[in-house]
Every structure is written in structure tokens, then in C-alpha cells.
N, C-alpha and C positions, 0 to 999 in steps of 0.2 A: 767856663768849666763845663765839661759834658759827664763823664764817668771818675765820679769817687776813686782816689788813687788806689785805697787797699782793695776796692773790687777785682783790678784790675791784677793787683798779687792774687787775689785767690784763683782766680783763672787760672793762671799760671800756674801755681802752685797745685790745680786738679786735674792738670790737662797728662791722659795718658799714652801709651801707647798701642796700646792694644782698641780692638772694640770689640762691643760684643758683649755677653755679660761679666765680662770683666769690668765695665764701667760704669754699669747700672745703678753703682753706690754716688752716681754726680747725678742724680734725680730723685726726687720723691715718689718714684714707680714704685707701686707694690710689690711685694719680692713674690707672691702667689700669681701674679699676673703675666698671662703671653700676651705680650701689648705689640698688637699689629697693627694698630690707626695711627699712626704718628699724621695720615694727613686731615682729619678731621680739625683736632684742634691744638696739635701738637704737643711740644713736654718742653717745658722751660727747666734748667740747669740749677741747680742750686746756687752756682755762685752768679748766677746773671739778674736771678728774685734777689741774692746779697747786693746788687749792686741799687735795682729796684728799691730795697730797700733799706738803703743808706740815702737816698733822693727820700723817701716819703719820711724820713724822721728829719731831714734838714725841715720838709716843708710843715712839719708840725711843730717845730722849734719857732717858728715865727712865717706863718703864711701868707701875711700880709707881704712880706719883703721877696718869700718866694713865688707866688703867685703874681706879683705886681707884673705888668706887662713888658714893662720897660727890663725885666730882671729878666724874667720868666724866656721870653722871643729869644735873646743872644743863645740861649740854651737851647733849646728848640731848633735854632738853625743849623747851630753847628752841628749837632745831633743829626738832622736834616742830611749836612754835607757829608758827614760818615756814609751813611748811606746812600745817598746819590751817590757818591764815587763808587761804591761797590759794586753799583746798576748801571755803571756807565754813563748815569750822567750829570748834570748839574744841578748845587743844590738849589738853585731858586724857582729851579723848575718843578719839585719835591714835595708836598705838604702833609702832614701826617695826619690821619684820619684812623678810627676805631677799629676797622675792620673792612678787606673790598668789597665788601656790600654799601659799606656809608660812602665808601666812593664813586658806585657803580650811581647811587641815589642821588648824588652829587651833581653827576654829569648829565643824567635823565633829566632831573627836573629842572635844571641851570638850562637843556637843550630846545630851542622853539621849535615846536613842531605843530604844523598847522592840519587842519580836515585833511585828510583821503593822505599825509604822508605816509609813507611805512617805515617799517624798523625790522629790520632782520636779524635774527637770532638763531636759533636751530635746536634742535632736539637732546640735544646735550647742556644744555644753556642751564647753570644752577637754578634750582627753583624757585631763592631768593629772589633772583634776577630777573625771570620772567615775569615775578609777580610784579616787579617793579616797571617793568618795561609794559605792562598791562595796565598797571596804575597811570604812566604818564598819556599810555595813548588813549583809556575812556574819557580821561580829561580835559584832552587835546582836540581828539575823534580823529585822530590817528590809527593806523590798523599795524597791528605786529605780524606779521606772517614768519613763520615756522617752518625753516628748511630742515628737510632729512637729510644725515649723512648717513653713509654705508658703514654699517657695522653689522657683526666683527670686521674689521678695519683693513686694509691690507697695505692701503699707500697712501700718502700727502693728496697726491693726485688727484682724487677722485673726491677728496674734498671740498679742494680747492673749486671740481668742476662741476657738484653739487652745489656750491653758493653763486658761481656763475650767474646759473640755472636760476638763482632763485631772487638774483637782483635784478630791478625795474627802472623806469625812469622816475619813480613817485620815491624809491626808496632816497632815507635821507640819514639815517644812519643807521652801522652794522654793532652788534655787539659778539664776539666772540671772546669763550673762555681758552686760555692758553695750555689751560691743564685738564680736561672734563673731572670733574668731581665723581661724576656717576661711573665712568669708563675708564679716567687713568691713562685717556690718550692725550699726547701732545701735538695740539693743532698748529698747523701751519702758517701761525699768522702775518709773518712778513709776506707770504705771498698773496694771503686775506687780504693783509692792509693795499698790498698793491691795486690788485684788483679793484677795490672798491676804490680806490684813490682813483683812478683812472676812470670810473664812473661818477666820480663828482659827491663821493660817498664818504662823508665819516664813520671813524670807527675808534670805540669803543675795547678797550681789554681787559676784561679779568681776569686777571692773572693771581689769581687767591695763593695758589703752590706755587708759583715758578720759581717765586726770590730763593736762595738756599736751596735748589734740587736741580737748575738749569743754570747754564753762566749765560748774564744778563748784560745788552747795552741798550737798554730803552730806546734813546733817540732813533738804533739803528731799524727797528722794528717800523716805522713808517705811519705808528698810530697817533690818533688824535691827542689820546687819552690813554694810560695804564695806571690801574691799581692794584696793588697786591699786598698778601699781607706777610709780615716780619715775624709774626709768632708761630706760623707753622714748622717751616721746616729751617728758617736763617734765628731761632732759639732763643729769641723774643719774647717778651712776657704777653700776655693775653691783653689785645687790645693792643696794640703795636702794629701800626697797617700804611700805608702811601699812596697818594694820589701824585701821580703824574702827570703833569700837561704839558705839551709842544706850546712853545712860546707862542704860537698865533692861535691857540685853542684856549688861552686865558684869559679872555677879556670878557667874558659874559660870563666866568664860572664864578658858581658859588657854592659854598657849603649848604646842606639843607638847614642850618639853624643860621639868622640872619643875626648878627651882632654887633658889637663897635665896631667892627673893620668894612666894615660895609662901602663902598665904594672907593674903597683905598687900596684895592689891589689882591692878587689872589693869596698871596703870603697871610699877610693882614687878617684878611677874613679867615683863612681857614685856622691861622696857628693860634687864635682868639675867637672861640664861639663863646663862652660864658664858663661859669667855673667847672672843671674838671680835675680828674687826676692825670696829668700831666707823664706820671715817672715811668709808666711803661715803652712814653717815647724816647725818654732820657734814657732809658738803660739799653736802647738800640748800640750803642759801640759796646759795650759791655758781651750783647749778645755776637755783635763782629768780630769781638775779640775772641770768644770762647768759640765759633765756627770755625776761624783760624787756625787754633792751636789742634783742635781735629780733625785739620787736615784742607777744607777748603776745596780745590780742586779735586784734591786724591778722594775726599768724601764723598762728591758727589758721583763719583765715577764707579766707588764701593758703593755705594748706594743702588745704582743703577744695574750693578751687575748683579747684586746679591736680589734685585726683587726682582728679574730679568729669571734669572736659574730658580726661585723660590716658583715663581708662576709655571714655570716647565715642569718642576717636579709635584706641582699640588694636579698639573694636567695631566698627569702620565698615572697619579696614583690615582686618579679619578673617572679616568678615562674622559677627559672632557677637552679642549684646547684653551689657549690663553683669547683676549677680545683682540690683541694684535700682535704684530710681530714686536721683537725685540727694539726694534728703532723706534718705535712710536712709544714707547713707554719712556719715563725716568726713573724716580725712585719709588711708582708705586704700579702695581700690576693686577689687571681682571682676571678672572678666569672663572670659566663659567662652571656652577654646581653640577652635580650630578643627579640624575633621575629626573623627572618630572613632575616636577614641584612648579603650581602655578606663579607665573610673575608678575606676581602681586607684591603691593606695601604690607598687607598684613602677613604673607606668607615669610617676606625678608624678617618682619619685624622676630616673627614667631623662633625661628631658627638662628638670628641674631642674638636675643634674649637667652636661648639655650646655650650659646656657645659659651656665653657668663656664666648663666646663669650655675649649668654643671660642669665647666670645664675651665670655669677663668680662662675663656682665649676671646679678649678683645678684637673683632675684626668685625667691618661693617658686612651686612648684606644687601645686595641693591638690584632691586628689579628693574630690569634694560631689555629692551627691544625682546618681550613677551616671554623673560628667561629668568632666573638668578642667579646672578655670579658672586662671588666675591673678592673684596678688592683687597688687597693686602699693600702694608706702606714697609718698605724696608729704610729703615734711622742704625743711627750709628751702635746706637743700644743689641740691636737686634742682630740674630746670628740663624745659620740653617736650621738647628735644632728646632728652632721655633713655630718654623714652618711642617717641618714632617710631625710634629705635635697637632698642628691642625689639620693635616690629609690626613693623621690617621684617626682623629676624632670623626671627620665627619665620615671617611671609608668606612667606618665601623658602625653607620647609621641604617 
């Protein structure tokens, strides 16, 4: 069994036509809120927390019997298989983890790295992730080195021929994010993965936003490793996240918490660290189902296009431009502030806090490359209005 049958009625049962704030009554979004982050930490659906939680009162009915291993795993995998199909690939290759940071930590500290190797990342790199990638190498006595890419962005290209640039014979493995968190660009990674493939180089994907904003086939991407997580934008509940491995990259991985499954394979280990709540990975078809009925394909594509025109019109009322062109964004888009306001964390945070604080308009601020932009996520929830709400809050500063 994976997903509770009447979950799966109510889905059904809430799934509309329209989007926009027409639908905003299948969330517990504040009704005073312009919710522009959907890609921070996303918004799970009412009836996919129903499904969530019709799993955590089974397992409070007797949790011995639902947490038992033997019980608990068949669940888990199939769960597992839902989603690897959606990703293109298969479920034994699949393991579910917290969030792609506990995957990205997963792979780091599972990876042997010895004196004077390097590790490539670059300037866009989550700041979770550097820390972690910093962590493994004072450890090691490994060196991280930090490529610049060119931003504001113009093409794949120049990417790609920035990392070139910046791999070595000492380098041993690459991390790249699939979606910059700070930029809201979409990196090039099959042709990342090549590159370093051909250098004798693993790599590493965080792909935190891809699932649900990009259409996905893991295997075809050429990486070692991908992880990303199911609660942003594929409508998941919090803590809902995947670790991927190419079947000749599983034999030394390990979760960072060592348990019973400890040398019995990577399934074993990861879908068994010790006791947890379990139900945000069970209610993963729940959340497939509900992606589904809003559309799926056509979603991501309204998504894209709506934070694509959103970016063009917050730049034109701002007089500023977007960080890239239209092709390198998906469903969430930069665009750089106006005036000259230092790019700084305190100055984001200050202006960030203001935008709540008197205008209820949720939307991140993030200092990049000596400037502030703002990033805006367009979801299904979200409509134009919401957007000239925010150009003309900040126009009016």
C-alpha cells in the first residue's frame, strides 16, 4: 500500500480548472499574502498533508507494526517507484532522504578524498553546500576551489567554458547545482557531467528545484549522483527529498547516520537510519497525483512562461534587466533592484523584511555579484497581478 484511497478522492475531488487565485483555497496560504517564494521551501496542498496525514494516524494506531522494518521498506519502495518513474528512472537506484542538502552530505562524506585533491563548485554553489564541501576537505586536507561563472548570464556556453577553465589533473570531484538558488539559472549539467566525465571527474547534482519545474530523466543527465527535493515545487510535504545513484556510484555510499543496514546495500542503509517520521515520503504519490491533475506538463510550461513575462515587467517598471535571458530561467526569475543599494546580506535582509513587514509581499532578496536582485518563483497559485503589486511597491520607494 503507498497512498490512502480517499486521499486520492480528494485530490480529485479539488483539482480545478483554472489557476491563479482562483485556487488558492487548496492551501493554507494566508489570504493577506503576495506569496512569491514558492521556491524557498515550497507550499504543500491540503489534500496531499490529508493524505500525510491519514499515514501518521495509521502509524499512531500501532507503531510498532508500522514502523517494523519488514512493514515499513515495501512502503517506502513503492513510494520510491512512483517517483523514480517520474524522474525517468529506476526505483532501486532512488533512496529518500530529508532534504538535498542530507544528500549532497551523504555523498561528500561517503566520497574518499585524499591531501592536495580538489573539488570544484563555483560561485553559485548553495551556501549549505559549500559549507559542506569545506567541511569534507579540512578533513581530508583536500582543497575546494571556486569557479566564477559569468553573470548576468547570457548562454550555456560560457559556462560550460568557465568550468573547463577551472578543472585540473588533482580535481576529483565536481558539484554543481541544477537550479542556482541565488540566480534562478538553469545550469548546463549534461554537458558539465560530460566534461568532467571525460576528465576522469565525478560529479555531484543538486538539483534542490529541478523535480516539478524541469521534465526530468536522471540516468540521461551523465551524473554520478543527483539529489533533489519533492517538497518544493513536485507539492510534497516538508522533508520529502531523493538521493540518486548511477548503479556503479553505490557501493561505497552511505547515509551520514550509520544504522542496521550498514553493509547490506544502499537501499538498506538509507530507507533504515533509526526511528523517523516516515509519512512525508509515503505521501510522495499523493503529491504526484495532485501535480497531475494541475496539469503536469502544461504546468511547468505556465510556470515558466508566467515568471519569464513577471521578470520583463518588474525590469521595464524598474528600469533594471532580468540576470538572464528567457531560456536559462524555469519557473523562477532574477531581476536586479533598482538604485544603488549596497550587496550586502544585511542590506537584502533589511528590504526583505520590509517587503512583509509593510506590504505582505513574500519575496526573497539576494545579494549577487556586488548588486541586489530579486528573485521571484511563479506556482500555480500565482497570477500577473501579483507581480505589478511588487514593482509598484518597490517603484514607489
Amino acid at each position: 500500500m503507498s497512498t490512502p484511497p480517499d486521499a486520492t478522492v480528494a485530490i480529485s475531488e479539488t483539482a480545478a480548472p483554472a489557476y491563479g487565485r482562483a485556487i488558492r483555497h487548496l492551501w493554507h496560504l494566508r489570504d493577506d499574502a503576495t506569496f512569491l517564494n514558492h521556491g524557498s521551501f515550497g507550499l504543500t496542498p491540503k489534500a496531499v498533508l490529508a493524505a500525510q496525514d491519514a499515514f501518521r494516524q495509521e502509524m499512531e494506531s500501532q507503531p510498532v507494526q508500522f514502523l517494523h522494518r519488514e512493514n515499513l521498506a515495501p512502503r517506502l519502495r513503492a513510494a520510491a517507484a512512483r517517483l523514480a518513474a517520474f524522474l525517468g528512472a529506476d526505483g532501486a537506484d532512488l533512496a529518500f532522504v530529508d532534504n538535498a542538502t542530507s544528500g549532497v552530505n551523504a555523498v561528500l562524506r561517503s566520497f574518499p578524498l585524499r591531501p592536495d585533491d580538489e573539488v570544484l563548485l563555483n560561485d553559485h554553489t548553495y551556501p549549505a553546500v559549500r559549507n559542506a564541501i569545506r567541511y569534507v576537505c579540512e578533513r581530508s586536507g583536500a582543497r575546494p576551489v571556486e569557479v566564477p561563472l559569468p553573470f548576468p548570464a547570457t548562454d550555456a556556453g560560457a559556462i560550460v567554458a568557465a568550468v573547463r577553465a577551472g578543472l585540473t589533473p588533482r580535481t576529483r570531484l565536481a558539484v554543481f547545482d541544477h537550479i542556482s538558488s541565488a540566480t534562478a539559472l538553469i545550469m548546463p549539467i549534461a554537458e558539465l557531467a560530460a566534461l568532467c566525465r571525460a576528465a576522469g571527474v565525478k560529479v555531484l547534482i543538486d538539483a534542490a528545484h529541478a523535480p516539478g519545474m524541469l521534465t526530468l530523466d536522471l540516468p540521461s543527465v551523465g551524473a554520478d549522483w543527483i539529489t533533489g527535493n519533492a517538497h518544493k515545487w513536485l507539492f510534497a510535504p516538508k522533508g520529502c527529498a531523493f538521493l540518486w545513484a548511477d548503479k556503479a556510484a553505490q557501493a561505497d555510499l552511505h547515509p551520514t547516520v550509520i544504522s542496521h543496514g550498514f553493509g547490506q546495500g544502499f537501499l538498506a542503509e538509507f530507507d533504515w537510519t533509526g526511528t523517523r517520521d516516515p509519512t512525508a515520503w509515503l505521501a510522495a504519490p499523493a503529491a504526484l497525483d495532485f501535480y497531475r491533475e494541475m496539469g503536469d506538463g502544461s504546468l511547468r510550461a505556465r510556470n515558466h512562461a508566467l515568471a519569464c513575462e513577471a521578470g520583463h515587467r518588474l525590469a521595464a517598471a524598474w528600469g533594471t534587466a532580468p540576470g538572464a535571458p528567457d531560456a536559462m530561467f524555469g519557473s523562477m526569475a532574477v531581476v536586479r533592484l533598482p538604485g544603488n543599494r549596497p550587496g550586502t546580506l544585511e542590506a537584502a535582509a533589511i528590504l526583505h523584511d520590509r517587503l512583509w513587514r509593510d506590504h505582505r509581499i513574500e519575496v526573497p532578496v539576494i545579494p549577487f555579484a556586488g548588486t541586489l536582485w530579486i528573485r521571484v518563483s511563479a506556482q500555480i497559485y500565482n497570477e500577473m497581478a501579483d507581480y505589478e503589486r511588487l514593482a509598484e511597491t518597490v517603484a514607489g520607494w
